[in-house]
N, C-alpha and C positions, 0 to 999 in steps of 0.2 A: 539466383538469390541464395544466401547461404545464410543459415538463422544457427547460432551458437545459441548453448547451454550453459549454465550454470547450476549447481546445486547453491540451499542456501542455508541456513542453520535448522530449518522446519523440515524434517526428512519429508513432510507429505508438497511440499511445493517445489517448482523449476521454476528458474529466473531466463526467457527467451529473450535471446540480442539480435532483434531484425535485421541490425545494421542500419538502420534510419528512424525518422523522429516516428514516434507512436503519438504521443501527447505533444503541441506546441508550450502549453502551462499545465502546472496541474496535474493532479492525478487521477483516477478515476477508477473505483473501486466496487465489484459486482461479485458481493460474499455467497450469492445465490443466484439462479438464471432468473427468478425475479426483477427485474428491472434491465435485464439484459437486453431487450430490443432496442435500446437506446444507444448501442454499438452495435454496429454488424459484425464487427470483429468477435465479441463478446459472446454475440448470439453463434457463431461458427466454431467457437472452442467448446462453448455449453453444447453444442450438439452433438460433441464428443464422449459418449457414454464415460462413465465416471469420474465429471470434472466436479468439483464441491463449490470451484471459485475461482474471478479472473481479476486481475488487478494490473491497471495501464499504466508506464511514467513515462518520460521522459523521452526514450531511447530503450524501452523492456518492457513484455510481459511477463507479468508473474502467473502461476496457472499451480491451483492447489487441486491435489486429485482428493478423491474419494478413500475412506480409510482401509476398505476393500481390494482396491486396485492396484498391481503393482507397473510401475513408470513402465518396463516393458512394453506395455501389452499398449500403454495410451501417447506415448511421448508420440512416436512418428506419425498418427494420427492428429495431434495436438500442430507439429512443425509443419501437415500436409494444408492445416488450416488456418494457420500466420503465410503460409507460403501463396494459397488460394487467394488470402484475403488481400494483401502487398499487390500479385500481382493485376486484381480483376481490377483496381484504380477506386474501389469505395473509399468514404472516410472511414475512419476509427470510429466518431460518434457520428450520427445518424441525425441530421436538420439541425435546430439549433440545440441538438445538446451541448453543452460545454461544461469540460471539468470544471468542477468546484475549486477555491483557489486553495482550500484545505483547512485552513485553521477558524474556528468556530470564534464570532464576533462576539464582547465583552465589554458592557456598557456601564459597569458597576463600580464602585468609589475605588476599587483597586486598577484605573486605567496603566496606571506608570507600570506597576508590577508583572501585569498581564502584559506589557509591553518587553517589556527586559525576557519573560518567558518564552513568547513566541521569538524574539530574538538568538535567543539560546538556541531555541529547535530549529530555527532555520541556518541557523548557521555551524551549529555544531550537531546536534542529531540527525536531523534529517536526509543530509549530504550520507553518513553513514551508514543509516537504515536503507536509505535506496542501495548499495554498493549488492546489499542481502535479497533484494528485491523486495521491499516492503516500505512505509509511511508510519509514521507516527503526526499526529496532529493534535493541537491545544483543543479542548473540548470545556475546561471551566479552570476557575480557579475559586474555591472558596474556604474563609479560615485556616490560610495555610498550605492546604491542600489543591495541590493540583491533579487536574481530571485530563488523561489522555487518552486518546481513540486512536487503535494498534491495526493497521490496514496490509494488505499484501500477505509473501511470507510472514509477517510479525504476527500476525493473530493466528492465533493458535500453537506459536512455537514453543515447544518445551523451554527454549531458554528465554521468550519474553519477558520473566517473572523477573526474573536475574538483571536483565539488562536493563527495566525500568529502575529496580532498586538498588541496584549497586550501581549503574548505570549515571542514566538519566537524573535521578531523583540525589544520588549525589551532589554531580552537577549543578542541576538548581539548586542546590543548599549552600553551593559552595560560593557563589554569585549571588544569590538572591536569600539573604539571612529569613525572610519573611516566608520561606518556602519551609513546609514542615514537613511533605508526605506527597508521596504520585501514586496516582492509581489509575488501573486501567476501567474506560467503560467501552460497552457493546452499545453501537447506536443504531 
């Protein structure tokens, strides 16, 4: 098995290419080894002294180290444990867990709009946030304002600031006139 690398805009994250499907849908995001028994995969990279965080898509793991640590010392540790985990035949998630499909439901007089937004992101953001090894997801929309939840390499990246507002937040203004302002939340 041979698992490629990538760097990604976040100097503290690598973007890992298994070479096959990680996630069937979905993504699945563990900012902390909290909740990580829910992957066995997840739980095999966290057991890797200085991981901060693992984040699953498609065809990549993303894996953010600790601010301490330099990639030296944890990468080939981190590739012995996508390598262990492929070959021993587990799943990714563990019984029934299953990714979430990612974009937070919205039941409020602005259906249509909220609709054009998640449209937007799935079609034009999201495709491009994964390339970097990260997700970006609808989280609200109100007066204006939309609320986005920054997953993978993207949270925490020096240039997420950027990318939301000159970015994204463009974007929906340029499509969607009712769009005032994007901001990011921690959930």
């Amino acid at each position: 098995m041979f698992i490629q690398t990538e760097s990604t805009p976040n100097p503290a994250t690598l973007k890992f290419l298994p070479g096959q499907t990680v996630l069937e849908a979905g993504t699945a995001d563990f900012p902390t080894s909290e909740g990580a028994e829910a992957s066995p995969l997840a739980s095999r990279i966290f057991a890797v002294n200085g991981i901060a965080g693992v984040f699953f898509g498609n065809d990549f793991v993303t894996v953010t180290k600790a601010e301490n640590i330099e990639w030296d010392h944890v990468k080939p540790a981190i590739l012995g444990a996508i390598m262990e985990h492929f070959q021993s035949g587990q799943p990714v998630m563990a019984g029934e867990a299953i990714a979430p499909a990612g974009h937070a439901a919205h039941d409020g007089p602005d259906g249509e709009i909220v609709g054009q937004i998640k449209e937007l992101l799935d079609t034009r953001v999201r495709p491009a946030v994964a390339q970097d090894g990260g997700d970006i997801t609808f989280h609200g929309f109100d007066r204006g304002v939309v609320y986005l939840h920054m997953q993978g390499a993207c949270a925490g990246c020096p240039s997420s600031t950027l990318t939301l507002k000159m970015g994204i937040e463009n974007l929906l203004r340029h499509y969607i006139p009712e769009v005032t302002e994007v901001r990011p939340v921690a959930v």
